[in-house]
N, C-alpha and C positions, 0 to 999 in steps of 0.2 A: 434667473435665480430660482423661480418652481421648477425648472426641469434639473438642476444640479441637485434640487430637496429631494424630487423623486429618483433621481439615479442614487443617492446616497441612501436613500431610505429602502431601494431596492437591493443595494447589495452590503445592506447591515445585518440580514442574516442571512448564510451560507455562500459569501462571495466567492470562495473558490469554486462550487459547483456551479452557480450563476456564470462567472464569467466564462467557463470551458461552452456550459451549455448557450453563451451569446457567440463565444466563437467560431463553434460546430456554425448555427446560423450563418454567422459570415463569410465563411469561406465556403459553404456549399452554396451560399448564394451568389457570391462573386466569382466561382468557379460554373456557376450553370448557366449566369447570364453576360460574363465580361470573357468567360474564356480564362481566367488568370490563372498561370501553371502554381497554383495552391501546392502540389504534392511534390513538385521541384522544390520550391522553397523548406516543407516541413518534412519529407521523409527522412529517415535516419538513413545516411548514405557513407559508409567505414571509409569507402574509397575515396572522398572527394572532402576539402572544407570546404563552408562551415559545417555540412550539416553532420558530419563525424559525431562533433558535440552538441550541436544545437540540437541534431535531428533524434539522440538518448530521448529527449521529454519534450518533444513536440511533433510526433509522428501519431500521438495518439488524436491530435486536434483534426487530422484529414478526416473524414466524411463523406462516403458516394451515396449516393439514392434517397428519397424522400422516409424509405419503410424505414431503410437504416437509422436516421437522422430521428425519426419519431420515438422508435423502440431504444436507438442506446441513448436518449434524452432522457425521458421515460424511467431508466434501468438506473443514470447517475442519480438521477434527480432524486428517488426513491432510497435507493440503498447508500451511494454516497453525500447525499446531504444527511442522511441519518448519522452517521458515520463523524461530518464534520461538526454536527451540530454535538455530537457527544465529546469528540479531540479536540476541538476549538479550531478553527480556521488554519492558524501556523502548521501545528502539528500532520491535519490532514494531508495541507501541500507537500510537506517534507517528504510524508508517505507517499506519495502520488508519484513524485521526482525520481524515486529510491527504488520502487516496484516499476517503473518503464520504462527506466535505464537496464535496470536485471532482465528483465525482459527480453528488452532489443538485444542485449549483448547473448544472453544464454541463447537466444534463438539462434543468433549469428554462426554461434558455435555451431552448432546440430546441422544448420546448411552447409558449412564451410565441413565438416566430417562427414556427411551422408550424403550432400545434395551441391547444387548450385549456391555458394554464399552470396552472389548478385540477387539472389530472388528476395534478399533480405529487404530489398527498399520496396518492392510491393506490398509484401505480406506481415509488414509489422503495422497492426492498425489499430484503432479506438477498443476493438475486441478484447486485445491484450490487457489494457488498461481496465475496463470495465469491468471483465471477469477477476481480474484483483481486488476491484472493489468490493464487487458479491462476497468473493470468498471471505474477504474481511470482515465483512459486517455479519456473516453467516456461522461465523466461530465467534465475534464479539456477543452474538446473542443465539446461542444453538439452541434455546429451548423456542425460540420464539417461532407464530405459526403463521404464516401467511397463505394469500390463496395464491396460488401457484397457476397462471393464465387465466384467473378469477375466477376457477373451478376448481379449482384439487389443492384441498388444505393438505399443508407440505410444512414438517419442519425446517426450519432453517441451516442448521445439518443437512440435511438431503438435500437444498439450494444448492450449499456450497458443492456436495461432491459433484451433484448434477452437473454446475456448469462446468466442472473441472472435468469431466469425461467427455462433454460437449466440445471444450474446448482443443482435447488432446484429439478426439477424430477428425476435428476441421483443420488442424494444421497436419496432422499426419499424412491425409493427402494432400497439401497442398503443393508437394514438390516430387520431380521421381528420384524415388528412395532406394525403389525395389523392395527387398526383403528388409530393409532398415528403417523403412519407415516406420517401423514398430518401435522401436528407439526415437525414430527424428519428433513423433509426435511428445515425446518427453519433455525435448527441449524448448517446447509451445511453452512448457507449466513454471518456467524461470519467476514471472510475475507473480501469479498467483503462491509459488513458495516461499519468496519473503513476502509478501500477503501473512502467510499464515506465519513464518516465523517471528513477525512481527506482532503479531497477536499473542501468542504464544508467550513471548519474552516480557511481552505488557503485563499478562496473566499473573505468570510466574514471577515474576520482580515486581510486581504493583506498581510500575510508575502512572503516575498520576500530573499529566503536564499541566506546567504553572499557568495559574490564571492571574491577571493582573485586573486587580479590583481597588476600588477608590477604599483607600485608609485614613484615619487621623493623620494628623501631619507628626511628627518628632517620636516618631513611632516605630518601634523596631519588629518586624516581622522574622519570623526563626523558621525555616520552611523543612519538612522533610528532606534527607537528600535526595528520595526517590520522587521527588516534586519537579526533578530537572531530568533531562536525557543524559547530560553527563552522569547523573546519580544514578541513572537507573543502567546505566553500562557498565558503572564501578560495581554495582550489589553483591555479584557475585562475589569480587575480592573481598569489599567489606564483610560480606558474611564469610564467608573461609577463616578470616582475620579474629571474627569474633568468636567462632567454634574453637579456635585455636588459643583464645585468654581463657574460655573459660575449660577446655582442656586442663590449661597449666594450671589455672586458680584448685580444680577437683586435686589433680594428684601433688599439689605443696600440701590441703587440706589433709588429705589421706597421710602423707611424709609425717606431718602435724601430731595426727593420730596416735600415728604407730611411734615416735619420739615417745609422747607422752605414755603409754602403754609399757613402753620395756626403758621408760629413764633409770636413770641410777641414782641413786641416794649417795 
């Protein structure tokens, strides 16, 4: 019963980065000390099921080396619990799902036209995912200033473009391209651009995802539409909608005018 208090109490705040960061643990540790093919199971593999599907949002959970394992811990823990704790747990997942699926597949692309598309079950990894995260969080607050390897105060703008030039030279070589790996490295940046189009679309349409809070009972709550994802994907329509009554409302007013101006007696 105390050990069920404390796993509950530890993943009451930011369990979706807790649990990837107990996962990473588990599988780099049942992979260095059982041998268990971890990366069979979790890489995204187009060719073969399951992992067609399965492997879109869980190829970012593989983990090699200790350095790796400390720094992308380290990197989620910081920038994505930041992240979760401001979207609320549901929301972050969705995004995490959405940005490693675009990912996998746009990378897939860029192998499959420039390179080898086999090499896609090696080189889709935690990297992809993580530098989504950065960039997220690096446009969700561009003013803010952090120390940048705990020596060089760095805007957070400059984070995000940082990793995003980091990220496009490490996969640019990672396959022979030839001359096109000037291009292949583009298709590295799939993750990170619904990253940012998702920031971007939050920005611009205020959605604001619903929280669910203890109310009076017999109690009617009236929420924003842009309170929901549905709401905040219609906004554009509903605003189109709305520039276009009060269009008509302006020129019946003017019609109005001009009636009353040259009426006839």
């Amino acid at each position: 019963m105390a050990f069920s208090q404390r796993a509950a109490d530890f993943f009451r705040d930011m369990p979706v980065t807790k649990t990837i960061l107990l996962l990473w643990v588990v599988g780099f540790l049942s992979s260095f000390f059982f041998n268990l093919p971890i990366d069979n199971w979790l890489a995204f593999d187009p060719y073969h099921a399951p992992n067609l599907f399965t492997g879109l949002v869980t190829y970012p959970l593989i983990i090699h080396g200790v350095i790796n394992l400390l720094f992308s811990g380290l990197m989620l823990y910081w920038f994505g619990g930041s992240l979760e704790r401001s979207w609320d747990s549901r929301n972050y997942l969705l995004f995490l799902l959405v940005v490693d699926a675009v990912a996998a597949l746009v990378w897939y692309g860029g192998l499959a036209l420039f390179s080898d598309p086999g090499l896609v079950i090696g080189t889709t990894n935690a990297w992809m995912m993580i530098a989504a995260v950065i960039v997220a969080w690096a446009w969700t607050n561009p003013n803010e200033t952090i120390l940048f390897w705990f020596v060089l105060p760095l805007q957070a703008r400059w984070v995000g473009w940082l990793t995003i030039v980091l990220l496009y030279f490490s996969y640019a070589g990672m396959a022979d391209a030839g001359p096109w790996r000037i291009l292949l490295g583009l298709f590295a940046l799939g993750g990170v651009g619904a990253a940012r189009a998702y920031v971007w679309y939050r920005r611009q349409w205020g959605w604001v995802p619903r929280r669910h809070t203890p109310r009076p009972a017999h109690t009617r709550v009236i929420r924003h539409p842009s309170s929901t994802l549905l709401g905040a994907l219609t906004r554009p329509y509903r605003e189109w909608q709305r520039r276009r009554r009060i269009a008509y409302l302006q020129k019946t007013i003017m019609l109005g005018d001009e009636d009353k101006g040259t009426g006839t007696r």
